[in-house]
N, C-alpha and C positions, 0 to 999 in steps of 0.2 A: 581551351577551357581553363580556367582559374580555378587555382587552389582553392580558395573561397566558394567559387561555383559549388565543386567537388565535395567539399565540405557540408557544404547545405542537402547534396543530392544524398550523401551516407546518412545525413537526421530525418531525411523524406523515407529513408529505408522500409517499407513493409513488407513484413512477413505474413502468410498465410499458409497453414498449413490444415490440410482434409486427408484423413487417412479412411481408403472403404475396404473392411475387413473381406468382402466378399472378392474382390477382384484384385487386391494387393494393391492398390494405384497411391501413390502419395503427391500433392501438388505442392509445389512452393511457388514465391511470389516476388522477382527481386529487382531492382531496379536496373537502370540500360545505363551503361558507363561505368558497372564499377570493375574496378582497378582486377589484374591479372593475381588470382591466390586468394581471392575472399571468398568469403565460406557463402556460401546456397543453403548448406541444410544438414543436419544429424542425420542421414539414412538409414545408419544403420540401427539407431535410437528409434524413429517413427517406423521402421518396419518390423521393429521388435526383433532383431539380427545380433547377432554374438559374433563379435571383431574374429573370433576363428572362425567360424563360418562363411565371413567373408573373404578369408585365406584360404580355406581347404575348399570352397568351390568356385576359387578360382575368380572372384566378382569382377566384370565387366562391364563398360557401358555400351548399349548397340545404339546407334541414329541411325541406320542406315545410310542413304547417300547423303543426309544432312551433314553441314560443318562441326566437328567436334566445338562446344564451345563451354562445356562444363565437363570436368574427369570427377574418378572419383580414387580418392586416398583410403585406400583400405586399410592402412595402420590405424587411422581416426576415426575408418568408417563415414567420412563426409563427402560431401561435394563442392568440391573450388572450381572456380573461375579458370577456364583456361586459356580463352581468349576473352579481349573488353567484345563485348557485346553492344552493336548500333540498332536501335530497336528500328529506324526510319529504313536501315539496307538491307537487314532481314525481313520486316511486312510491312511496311510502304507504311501506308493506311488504312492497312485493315487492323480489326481489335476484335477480339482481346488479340495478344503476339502471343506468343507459346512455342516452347520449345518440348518435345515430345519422344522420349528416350527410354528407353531399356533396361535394365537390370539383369544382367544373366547370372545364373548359378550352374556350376554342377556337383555330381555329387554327392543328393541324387540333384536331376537336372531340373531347375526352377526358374521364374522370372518375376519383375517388377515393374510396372508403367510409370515412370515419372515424368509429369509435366511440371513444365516451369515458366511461369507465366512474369513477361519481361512487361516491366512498367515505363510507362514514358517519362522520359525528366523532361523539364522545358529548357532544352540543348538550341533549341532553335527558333531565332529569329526571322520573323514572316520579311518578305521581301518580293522584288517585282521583278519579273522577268527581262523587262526593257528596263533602261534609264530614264524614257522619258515617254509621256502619251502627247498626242498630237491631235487636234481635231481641227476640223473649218467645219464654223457655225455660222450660218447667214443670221440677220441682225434682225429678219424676219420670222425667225422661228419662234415658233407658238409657247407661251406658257405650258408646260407642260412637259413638255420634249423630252424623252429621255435619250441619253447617249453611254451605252454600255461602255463599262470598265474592267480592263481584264480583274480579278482578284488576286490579291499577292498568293504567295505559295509560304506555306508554312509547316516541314514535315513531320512536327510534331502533330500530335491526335490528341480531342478530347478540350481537357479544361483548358491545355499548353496550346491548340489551337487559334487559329484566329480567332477574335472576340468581338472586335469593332473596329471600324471606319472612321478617320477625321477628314476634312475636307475645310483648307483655309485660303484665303477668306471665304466664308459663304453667300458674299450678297447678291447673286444672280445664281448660285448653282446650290442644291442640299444633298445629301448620300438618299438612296434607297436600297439599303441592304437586307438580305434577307438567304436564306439557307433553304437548298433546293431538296428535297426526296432523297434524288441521287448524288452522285458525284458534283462537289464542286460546291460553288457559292455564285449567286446572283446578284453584283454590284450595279448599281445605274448611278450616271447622276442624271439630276431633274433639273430643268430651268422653272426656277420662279421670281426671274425677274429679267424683262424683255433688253437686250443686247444693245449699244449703241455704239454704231462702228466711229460713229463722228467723236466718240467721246475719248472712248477704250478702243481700237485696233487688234489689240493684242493684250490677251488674258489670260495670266500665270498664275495657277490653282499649288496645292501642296496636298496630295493624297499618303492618310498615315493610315498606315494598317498595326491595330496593337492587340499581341495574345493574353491569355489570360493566367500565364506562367506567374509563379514567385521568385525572382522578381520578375515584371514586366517586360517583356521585349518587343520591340515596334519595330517597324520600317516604313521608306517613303517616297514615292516617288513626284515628279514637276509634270502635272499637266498643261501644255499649252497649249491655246485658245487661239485658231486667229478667228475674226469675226471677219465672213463676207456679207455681200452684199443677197439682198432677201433671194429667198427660197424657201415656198410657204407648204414643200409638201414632203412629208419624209415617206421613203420608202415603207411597203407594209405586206410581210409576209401571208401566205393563203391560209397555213395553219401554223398555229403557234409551238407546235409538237409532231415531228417526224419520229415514224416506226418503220426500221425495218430488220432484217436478219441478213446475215453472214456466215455461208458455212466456214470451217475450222481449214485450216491450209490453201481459203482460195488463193488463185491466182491473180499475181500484181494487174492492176489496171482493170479488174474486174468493177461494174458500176453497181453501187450498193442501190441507191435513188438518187434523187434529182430535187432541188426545195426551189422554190420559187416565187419572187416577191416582185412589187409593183408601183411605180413611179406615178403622179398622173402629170407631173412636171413635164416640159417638151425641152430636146435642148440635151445640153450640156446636163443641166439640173435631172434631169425625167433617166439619164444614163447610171444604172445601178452596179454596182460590185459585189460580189459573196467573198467571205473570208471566213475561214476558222479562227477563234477568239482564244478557245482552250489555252491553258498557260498551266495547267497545272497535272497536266501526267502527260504518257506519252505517243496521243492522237497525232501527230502530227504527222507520226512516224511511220504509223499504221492507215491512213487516210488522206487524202486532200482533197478538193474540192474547186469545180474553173470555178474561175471569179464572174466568167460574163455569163454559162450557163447555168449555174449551179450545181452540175452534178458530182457526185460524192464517189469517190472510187478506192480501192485499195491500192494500196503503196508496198504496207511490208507484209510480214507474214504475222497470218491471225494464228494463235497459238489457245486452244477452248481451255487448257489446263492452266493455263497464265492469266486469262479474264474470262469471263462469260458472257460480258455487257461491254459495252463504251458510250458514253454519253460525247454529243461535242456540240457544242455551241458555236452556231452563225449567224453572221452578220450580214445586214447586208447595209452599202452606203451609196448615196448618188455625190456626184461634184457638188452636191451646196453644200454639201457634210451632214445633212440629215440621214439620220438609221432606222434602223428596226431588227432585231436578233429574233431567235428563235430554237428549239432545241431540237438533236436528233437523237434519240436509242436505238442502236442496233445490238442486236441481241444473239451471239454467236452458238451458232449447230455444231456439237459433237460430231466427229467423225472417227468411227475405229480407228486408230492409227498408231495401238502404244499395244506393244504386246507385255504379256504379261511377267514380271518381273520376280523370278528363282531367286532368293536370299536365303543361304542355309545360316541360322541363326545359333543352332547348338547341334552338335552331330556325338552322337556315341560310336565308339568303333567296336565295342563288343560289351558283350549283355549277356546274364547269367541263362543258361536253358531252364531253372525252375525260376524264373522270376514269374509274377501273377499278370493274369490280363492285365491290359492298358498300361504297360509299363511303357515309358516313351522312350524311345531311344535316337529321335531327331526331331528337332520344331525348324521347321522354314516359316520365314516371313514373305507372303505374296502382293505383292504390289503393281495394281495397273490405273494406270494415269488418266481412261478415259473414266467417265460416267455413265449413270445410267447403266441400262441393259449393256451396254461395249463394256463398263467396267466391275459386272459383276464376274467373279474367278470362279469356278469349282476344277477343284486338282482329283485325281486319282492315280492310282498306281497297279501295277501287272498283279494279274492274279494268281488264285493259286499258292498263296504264300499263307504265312501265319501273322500280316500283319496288318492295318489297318489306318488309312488317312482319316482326321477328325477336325476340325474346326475346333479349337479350343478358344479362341478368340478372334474379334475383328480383322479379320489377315493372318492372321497367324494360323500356321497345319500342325499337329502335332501327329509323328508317324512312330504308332503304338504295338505292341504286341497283341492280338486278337484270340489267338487261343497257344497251347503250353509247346513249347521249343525241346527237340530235344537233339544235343549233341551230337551224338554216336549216330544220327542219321542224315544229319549235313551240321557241318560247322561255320558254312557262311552263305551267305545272301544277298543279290547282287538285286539294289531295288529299285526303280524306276521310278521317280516322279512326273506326273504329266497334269501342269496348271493350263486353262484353256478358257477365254472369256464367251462370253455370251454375244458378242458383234456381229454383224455379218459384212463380210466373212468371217469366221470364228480366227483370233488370234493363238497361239498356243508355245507355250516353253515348257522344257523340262530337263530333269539332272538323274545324274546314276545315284546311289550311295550305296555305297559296303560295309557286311556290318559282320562280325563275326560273332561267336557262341560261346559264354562263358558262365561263372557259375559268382552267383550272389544271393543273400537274402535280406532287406531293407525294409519290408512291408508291415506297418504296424497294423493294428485292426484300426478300421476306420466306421464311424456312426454313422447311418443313413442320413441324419439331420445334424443340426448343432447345435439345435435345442430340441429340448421336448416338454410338451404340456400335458396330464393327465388333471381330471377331473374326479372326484369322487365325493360321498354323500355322505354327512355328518353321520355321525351316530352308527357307524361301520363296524363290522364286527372284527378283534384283532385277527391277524392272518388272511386279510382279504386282497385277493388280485389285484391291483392297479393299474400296473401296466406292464409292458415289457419291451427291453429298450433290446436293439440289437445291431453288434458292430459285426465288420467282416474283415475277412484276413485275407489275403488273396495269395496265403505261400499255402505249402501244402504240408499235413502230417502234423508234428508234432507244434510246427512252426504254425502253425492254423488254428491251433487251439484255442479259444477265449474265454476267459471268466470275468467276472463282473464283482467290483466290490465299491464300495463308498470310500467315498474322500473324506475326511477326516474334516467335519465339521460342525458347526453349531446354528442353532436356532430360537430364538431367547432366550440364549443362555443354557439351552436343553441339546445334547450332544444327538446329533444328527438319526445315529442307529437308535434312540430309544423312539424314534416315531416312524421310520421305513427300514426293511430291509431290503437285499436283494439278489436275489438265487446266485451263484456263484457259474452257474451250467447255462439257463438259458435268460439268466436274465430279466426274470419277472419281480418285480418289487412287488414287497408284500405291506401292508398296514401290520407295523408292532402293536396298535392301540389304537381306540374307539378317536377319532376325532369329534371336536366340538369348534362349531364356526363360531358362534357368540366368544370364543378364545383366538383362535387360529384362523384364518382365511386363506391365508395361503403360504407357504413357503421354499428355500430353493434349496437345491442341493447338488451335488454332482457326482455321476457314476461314471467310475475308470472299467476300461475294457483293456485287456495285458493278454499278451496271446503267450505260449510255450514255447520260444523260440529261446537260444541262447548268446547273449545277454536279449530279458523278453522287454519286446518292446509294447508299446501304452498310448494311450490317448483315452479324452474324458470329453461329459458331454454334461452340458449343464440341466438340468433336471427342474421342473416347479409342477409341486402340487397344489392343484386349486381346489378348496373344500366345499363344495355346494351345501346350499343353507336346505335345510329339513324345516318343518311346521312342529317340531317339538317343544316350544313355549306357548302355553296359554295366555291371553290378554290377563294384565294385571290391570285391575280397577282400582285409580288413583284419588278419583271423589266421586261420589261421598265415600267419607271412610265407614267402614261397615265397623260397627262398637258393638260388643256382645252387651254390656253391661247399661245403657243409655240411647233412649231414643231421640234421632235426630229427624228432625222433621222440617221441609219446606215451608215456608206460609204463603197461600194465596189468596191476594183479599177475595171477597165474593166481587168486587165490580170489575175485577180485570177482563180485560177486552180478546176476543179473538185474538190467537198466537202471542200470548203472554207466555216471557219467558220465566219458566217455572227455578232452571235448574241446570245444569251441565253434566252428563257423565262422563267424566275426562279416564282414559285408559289407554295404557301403552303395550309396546309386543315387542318381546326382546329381538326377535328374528328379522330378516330384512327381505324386502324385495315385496312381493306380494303377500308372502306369509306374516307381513307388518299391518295390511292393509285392514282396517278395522269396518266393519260395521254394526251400526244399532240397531235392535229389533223391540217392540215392547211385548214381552213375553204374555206379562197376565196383569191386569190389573183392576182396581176395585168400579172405576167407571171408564170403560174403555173409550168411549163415544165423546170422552172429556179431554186427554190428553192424546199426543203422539210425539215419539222419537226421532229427531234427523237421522237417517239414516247414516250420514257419514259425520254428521260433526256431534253427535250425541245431544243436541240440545233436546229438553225436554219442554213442549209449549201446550198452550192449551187449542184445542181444537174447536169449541162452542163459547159462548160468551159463559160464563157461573152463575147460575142459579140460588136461589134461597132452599131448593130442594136437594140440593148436591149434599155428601156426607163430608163431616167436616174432615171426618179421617180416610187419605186414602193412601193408597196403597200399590206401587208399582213395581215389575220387578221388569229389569231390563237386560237384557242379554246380550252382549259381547263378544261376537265373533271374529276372526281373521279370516282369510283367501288362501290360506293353507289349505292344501288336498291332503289325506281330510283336515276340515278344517278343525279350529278348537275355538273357545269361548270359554265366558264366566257369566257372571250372573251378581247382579245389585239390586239392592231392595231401597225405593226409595219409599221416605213415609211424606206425604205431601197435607198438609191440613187446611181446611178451607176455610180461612173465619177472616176477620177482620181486625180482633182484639186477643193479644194473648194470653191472657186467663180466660178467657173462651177455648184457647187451645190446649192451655194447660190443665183445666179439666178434662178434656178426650182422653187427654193423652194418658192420665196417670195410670189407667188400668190397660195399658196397651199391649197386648201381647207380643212378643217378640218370635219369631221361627227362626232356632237357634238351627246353623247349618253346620254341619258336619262333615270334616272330608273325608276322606276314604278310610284312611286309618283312622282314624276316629273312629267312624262306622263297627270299622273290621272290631275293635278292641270290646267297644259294647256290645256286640255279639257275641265274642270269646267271652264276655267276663257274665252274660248272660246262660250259657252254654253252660258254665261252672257250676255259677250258683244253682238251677235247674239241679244239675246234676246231682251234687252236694245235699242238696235237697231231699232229692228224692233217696237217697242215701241214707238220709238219716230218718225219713219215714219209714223206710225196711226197716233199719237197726230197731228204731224203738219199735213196729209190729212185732217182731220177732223175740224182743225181751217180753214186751204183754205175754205172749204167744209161751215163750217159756216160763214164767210167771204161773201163768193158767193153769199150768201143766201140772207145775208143780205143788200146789195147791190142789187141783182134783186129787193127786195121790193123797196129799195132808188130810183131806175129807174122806177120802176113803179107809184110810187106815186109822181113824179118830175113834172109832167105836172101842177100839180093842187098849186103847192108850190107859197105864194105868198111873197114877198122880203119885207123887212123894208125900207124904204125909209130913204135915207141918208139928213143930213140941215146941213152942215157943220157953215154956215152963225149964225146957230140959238148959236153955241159955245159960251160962254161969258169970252172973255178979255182970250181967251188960257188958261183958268184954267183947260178947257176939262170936262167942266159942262154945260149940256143940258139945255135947261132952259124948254123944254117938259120932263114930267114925264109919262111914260109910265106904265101901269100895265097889266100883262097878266095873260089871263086864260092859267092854266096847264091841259089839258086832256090826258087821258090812250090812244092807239092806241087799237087793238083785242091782237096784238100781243108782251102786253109789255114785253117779257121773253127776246125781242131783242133791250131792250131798255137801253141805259147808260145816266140815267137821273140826273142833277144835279141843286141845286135851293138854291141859296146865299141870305143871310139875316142877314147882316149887321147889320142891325140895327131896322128893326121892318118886320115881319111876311109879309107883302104885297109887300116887298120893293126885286128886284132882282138884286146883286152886281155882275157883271162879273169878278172881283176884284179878285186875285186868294189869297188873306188872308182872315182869317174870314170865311173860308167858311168849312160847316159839310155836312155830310151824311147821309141818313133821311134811318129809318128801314121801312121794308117793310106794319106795321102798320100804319105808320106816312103817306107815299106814298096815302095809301086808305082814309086814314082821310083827305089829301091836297086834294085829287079827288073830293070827297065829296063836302068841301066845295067852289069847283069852280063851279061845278055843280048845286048849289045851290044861286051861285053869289053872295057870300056873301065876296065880294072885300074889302080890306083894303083900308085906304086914301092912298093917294099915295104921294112919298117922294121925296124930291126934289135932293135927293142926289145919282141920279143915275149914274154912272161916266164910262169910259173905265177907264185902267190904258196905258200909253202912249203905250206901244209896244203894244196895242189891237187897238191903232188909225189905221184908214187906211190912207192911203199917194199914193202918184204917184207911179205905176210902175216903177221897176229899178231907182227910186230914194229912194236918204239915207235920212235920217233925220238931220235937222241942229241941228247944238248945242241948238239952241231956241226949237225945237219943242221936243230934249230930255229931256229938261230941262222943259218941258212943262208950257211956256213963249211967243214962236212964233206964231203967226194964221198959220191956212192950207194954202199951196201956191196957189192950185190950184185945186177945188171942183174934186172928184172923179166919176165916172162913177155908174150908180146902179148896173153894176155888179158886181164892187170893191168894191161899197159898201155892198150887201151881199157877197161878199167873205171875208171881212174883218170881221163881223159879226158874220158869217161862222168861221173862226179860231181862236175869241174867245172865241165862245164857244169851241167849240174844243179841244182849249188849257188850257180853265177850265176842262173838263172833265178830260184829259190827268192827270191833276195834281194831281185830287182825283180820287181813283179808288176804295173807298167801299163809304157806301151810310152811314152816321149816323144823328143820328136826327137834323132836323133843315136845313139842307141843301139840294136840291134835283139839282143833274147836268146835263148838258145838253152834250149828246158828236152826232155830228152830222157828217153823212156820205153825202158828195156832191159831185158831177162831175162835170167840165168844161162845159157842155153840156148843162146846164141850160142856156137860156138867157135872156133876157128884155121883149123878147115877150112872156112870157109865166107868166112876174110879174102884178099880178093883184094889186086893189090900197091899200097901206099901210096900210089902218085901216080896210081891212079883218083881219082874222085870218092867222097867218105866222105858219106851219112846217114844223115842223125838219125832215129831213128824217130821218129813221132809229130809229127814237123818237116819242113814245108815246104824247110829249109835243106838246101842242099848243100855240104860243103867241095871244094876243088877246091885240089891243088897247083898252085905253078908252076911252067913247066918250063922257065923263065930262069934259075931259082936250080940250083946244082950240089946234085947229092943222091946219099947216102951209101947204098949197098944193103944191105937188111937180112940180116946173116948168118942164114944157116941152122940152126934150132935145134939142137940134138942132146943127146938123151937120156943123161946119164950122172948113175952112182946116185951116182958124188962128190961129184953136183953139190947144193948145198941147193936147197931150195925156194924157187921165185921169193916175195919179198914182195910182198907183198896191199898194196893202196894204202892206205893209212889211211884211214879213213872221220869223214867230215866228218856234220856235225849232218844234214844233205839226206839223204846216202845211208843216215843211218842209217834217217828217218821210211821212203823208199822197202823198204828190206828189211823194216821191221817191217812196213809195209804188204802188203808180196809173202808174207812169213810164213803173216800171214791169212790169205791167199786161199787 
């Protein structure tokens, strides 16, 4: 082969690589020819291996009885070429070729399958068996005729295969090629053009056989013709396809059948021959066949593990040289004859006594050559032991520990293997192996699965169960121990623990927090299990929670928009016709699956008999043709539900108008009422804020019954104690120079009533302790100490001198009735015009105290006020003489003259009709509230 060649097959190079995590298997893909030291493949890169590891256990290649033809370099961890590789001397023609090898570890003891699947280059060029074909054609023979051609051989496979046939010159003979089921290829040529021996004698053909390699490779062989003289009948087999069987190691000369073909020529011509044809494997070697009878026998030895079939093609010919071929399949019987084959693959010699179940401590590989039932194996071994044979893979035994070993009662184990087929007679081998008792611990905890799925339902409450993953350890004690914690991860950006945890002891993952699917659907995570060994060894297991969707969103209604403030209304003319579409209610559902799933209902509406809702696409049509009796306004509400268990819904109000002209609509409309809808809190809020008001209310109708109620009260006393009340006598005369200074100084005794709790007492002191200012400046409020102490000391008549400076201030003057006051008398300048009455003069009296009260309304020291309740009712016959004692209604207070001071006697009134009428005091802001008060009642 040429450099060049070589060259082109290293750019053909394809690689393929398939790693399956479940069975460790890695395949590669690499072409047939290349050179001694080229690389195959990274192994220790695709099995995910650490170049120590393939040190410290030792890596190996196992083929078993195969040729080593790849090693492997565990400095680089790859696999090189270690011999060139002929893909035609390893599997002929069968495909795919594949080389199928091993990986061992120990360590602990482990394995790897790799295949290597060899591609064909196109190394070879197709060619012919013979140098040269030969036929005798009589010059009689028929259009048509065909005369088989062996096929060249070409041991490439596939596209590098044979491709096609030339045939030169073609003017009496053309190719019929064609590819059979089985083995092999069916050439013919055909005559289509009748023979003249007078012309041509002898006819040299050129057969190229070319494959379908890059580049192209061909071969070719010289067909010659001689042409005899006519013979108009070719031989012709009885069936076109012979069947029979062969069992496996018969004996040479044994007759398989017999095929048999037919002449009607007489003669030399009508005398037939059989021959095998086959040229391209190796029937010739295994069969032959008489030429004059045709039967078919064996020659060499049938081997069922080497073929299972053979195809062979016969011929048969008479002396004109006319043919006719035909095929045989024999189809070769199994016979037990392979016992079954002991390979110890990895062997332990000694193994710890606390090591856990199923620790292996030797893999054989079983191999038996027949088929079928002869080539099924089951192995077992002597009882009684603590150990146990398993099938861990296709052929392969792994010889495990069963239950716990212990030292001190035997240190070693002498153990039998015995593989045995299924034949009959049943074949059978078997091997010793010796193991002795030692002490290790390697066992990490390991997860029942290697993934896990749990499921759980939005809207969860936090700390809720999810699931519970669970590894095992199969050492014992301390070493056995497992906890469980999370791997250090993220999930949009959200660290893993703030959404699961997971028990540390058994392993139950809990919900941190409520899930929401409309957010989260699902996510992954991974939980490590670490046992208590020292140093503890770990292993993790990938984790996804899937959040199942809840019916917790109601349908949102997208049109019509629902407007608080404006009403939006449909228009249907009146002439529209049966299923006139009115309108659309379009609404969506935030949730998925069926809780998405909408439909329309029409809840209520103003002519039911008019309209109807689709059910699933919400249109709104009309059901009857429209009338001129129809109302223009109508009114539908439509309801929105999901397939949610339970399910939820909303609710739209559509307003639909029947007219034909918009200002026909626009007059309906304008007074249209709206039902404003409220949602819950809303609801809630005007009932609290109704609940207040209510309350508030009724609140303030106690407070004010209960002031009337006090009011009343106090008043009945005022009227009862009215008879006895004696008046101050009025001296206007006694005034000096309108300064509105008395020139009598009065001082009064203050007494308590029983009932002072009803008393607004008030007591002006100006200027010295004894002295009482009506004056509304100046004046304080006496605490309720101060009150007991003034009591006291009245009681005791321990009176102050008395002061000359006892004064009204002008608006306390009393004046005429329904007369104003002049400028003089505001200016307090003018005399009184016209002496007052004494009932004017206590009522004048009367509201200023009053209007002192009014002004102060708490009590502090130093001052003590007088607020007095009177009635119209009082008159003159009931005033006794001014220097008794004067009260207050409604007041604890008593005035009391003194009868140190000289006092002026009141004249005697008398009636004359000369005389005007007394003025009315003027009425100050106090007395006015009082009368309006007293009005009321």
């Amino acid at each position: 082969m040429s450099d060049r060649t070589m060259a082109r097959q290293v750019l053909l190079l394809i690689w393929f690589l398939s790693l399956s995590s479940a069975l460790g298997q890695v395949s590669y893909s690499i072409p047939e020819e290349m050179s001694k030291g080229s690389l195959v493949g990274n192994i220790a890169q695709d099995l995910g291996l650490d170049l120590k590891r393939l040190k410290s256990g030792k890596a190996r290649i196992y083929t078993g009885d195969s040729a080593e033809y790849i090693e492997l370099n565990k400095d680089r961890g790859v696999l090189l070429i270690k011999e060139r590789i002929d893909r035609e001397a390893l599997c002929g023609q069968t495909t795919p070729c594949a080389l199928h090898l091993q990986i061992l570890l120990e360590n602990p003891m482990d394995f790897y399958s790799i295949t290597v699947e060899i591609i064909d280059v196109n190394d070879n060029a197709p060619s012919f068996e013979k140098g040269r074909i030969n036929f005798r054609i009589s010059e009689s023979a028929i259009l048509g005729s065909k005369f088989m051609l062996g096929p060249a051989i070409d041991s490439d496979v596939g596209i590098n295969g044979i491709q096609s046939y030339t045939l030169n010159p073609s003017d009496n003979f053309n190719l019929k090629f064609k590819n059979q089921p089985g083995h092999g290829q069916n050439l013919e040529m055909v005559l289509q053009k009748p023979l003249d021996r007078e012309k041509q004698q002898d006819v040299i053909l050129v057969l190229t056989a070319v494959d379908g390699g890059d580049p192209q490779l061909s071969g070719s062989i010289e067909i010659h013709i001689t042409v005899l003289d006519a013979n108009d009948n070719a031989p012709i087999f009885s069936q076109s396809v012979y069947k029979a069987t062969v069992t496996e190691n018969a004996l040479k000369g044994n007759i398989v059948l017999a095929v048999s073909a037919t002449d009607p020529d007489e003669g030399i011509n009508g005398k037939i021959e059989y021959s095998i044809v086959n040229m391209q494997d190796n029937v010739r070697h295994l069969f032959d066949i008489n030429k004059d009878s045709g039967q078919v026998s064996v020659v060499g030895i049938i081997d069922f593990e080497k073929a299972r079939n053979y195809e062979i093609r016969v011929q048969a010919s008479d002396h004109g040289g006319l043919t006719d071929s035909c095929k045989i399949t024999i189809d070769v019987l199994d016979v037990n004859d392979n016992k079954p084959v002991i390979d110890i693959v990895s062997k332990t010699s000694t193994i710890a006594e606390n090591s856990p179940s199923h620790t292996v401590v030797t893999m054989i590989n079983v191999q038996d050559a027949d088929s079928g039932e002869n080539g099924k194996v089951h192995c077992y071994i002597n009882e009684n032991i603590p150990f146990s044979l398993k099938l861990s893979k296709t052929n392969f035994f792994s010889l495990v520990t069963d239950s716990d070993l212990d030292r001190e009662k035997k240190s070693q184990y002498n153990i039998s293997v015995t593989c045995a087929d299924e034949g009959v007679p049943s074949l059978s081998s078997s091997v010793t192996l010796s193991l002795q008792i030692s002490d290790v611990n390697d066992n990490a905890p390991v997860f029942e699965k290697s993934s896990y799925e749990a499921f759980v339902l939005e809207n969860n409450t936090p700390g809720l169960s999810i699931f519970t993953v669970s590894a095992r350890d199969a050492d014992f004690n301390q070493n056995a121990r497992v906890s469980y914690m999370l791997e250090d991860s993220s999930v949009n950006g959200v660290p893993v623990s703030s959404l699961v945890s997971v028990s540390a002891d058994s392993g139950v993952i809990h919900a941190v927090r409520s899930f929401d699917y409309e957010q989260i659907k699902d996510f992954h995570f991974r939980v490590k299990a670490q046992d208590g060994g020292s140093p503890p060894l770990s292993s993790n297991v990938s984790m996804k929670i899937i959040i199942q969707d809840q019916n917790d969103n109601a349908p949102q209604v997208l049109y019509p928009v629902q407007s608080g403030g404006s009403v939006v209304a449909e228009i249907v003319p009146r002439s529209a016709d049966v299923g006139y579409l009115v309108t659309k209610v379009v609404a969506v559902d935030v949730d998925s699956g069926q809780n998405a799933w909408l439909s329309y209902k029409l809840q209520k509406a103003t002519d039911r008999a008019l309209f109807e809702v689709g059910l699933q696409n919400g249109e709104i049509r009309t059901v009857r043709q429209v009338t001129d009796k129809d109302a223009v306004k109508q009114r539908l509400t439509v309801v929105v539900e999901d397939n949610g268990q339970p399910s939820r819904s909303a609710t739209v109000n559509v307003n639909v108008a029947v007219a034909d002209s918009f200002p026909e609509v626009l007059s309906e409309f304008t007074d249209f009422t709206h039902d404003k809808e409220y949602n819950d809190n809303l609801t809630f809020y005007l009932v609290l804020a109704l609940a207040v008001v209510s309350f508030l209310f009724i609140v303030s109708i106690i407070a004010i019954l209960s002031v009337k109620c006090y009011r009343w009260r106090r008043e009945r006393m005022f009227y009862k104690s009215g008879a006895n009340l004696p008046v101050i006598p009025y001296y206007p005369p006694l005034y000096a120079g309108g300064t509105g200074t008395l020139q009598h100084v009065y001082n009064y005794d203050v007494c308590r009533t029983t009932d002072s709790r009803q008393s607004d007492l008030k007591y002006a002191r100006p200027y010295s302790e004894s002295i009482i200012s009506l004056d509304n400046s100046g004046t304080q409020t006496l605490t309720h100490a101060q009150h007991k102490k003034l009591i006291n000391e009245d009681i005791d008549d321990q009176q102050k001198p008395p002061s000359a400076d006892w004064r009204f201030t002008q608006n306390q003057r009393p004046g005429p009735s329904g007369a104003a006051a002049t400028p003089e008398v505001a200016m307090g300048t003018g005399p009184w015009p016209n002496p007052p009455t004494e009932a004017e003069q206590l009522q004048a009296l009367m509201a200023a105290a009053n209007e002192v009260s009014e002004a102060t309304n708490t009590l502090t020291p130093g001052t003590m006020g007088l607020s007095t309740r009177y009635s119209p009712q009082f008159t003159l016959q009931h005033v006794p003489d001014y220097r008794q004692n004067v009260y207050i209604p409604g007041s604890t207070a008593t005035l009391t003259a003194n009868p140190q001071q000289p006092q002026q006697a009141l004249p005697p009134s008398q009636a004359s009709p000369d005389e005007p009428e007394p003025p009315k005091a003027a009425q100050t802001p106090a007395s006015k509230k009082k009368s309006a008060k007293k009005e009321k009642k």
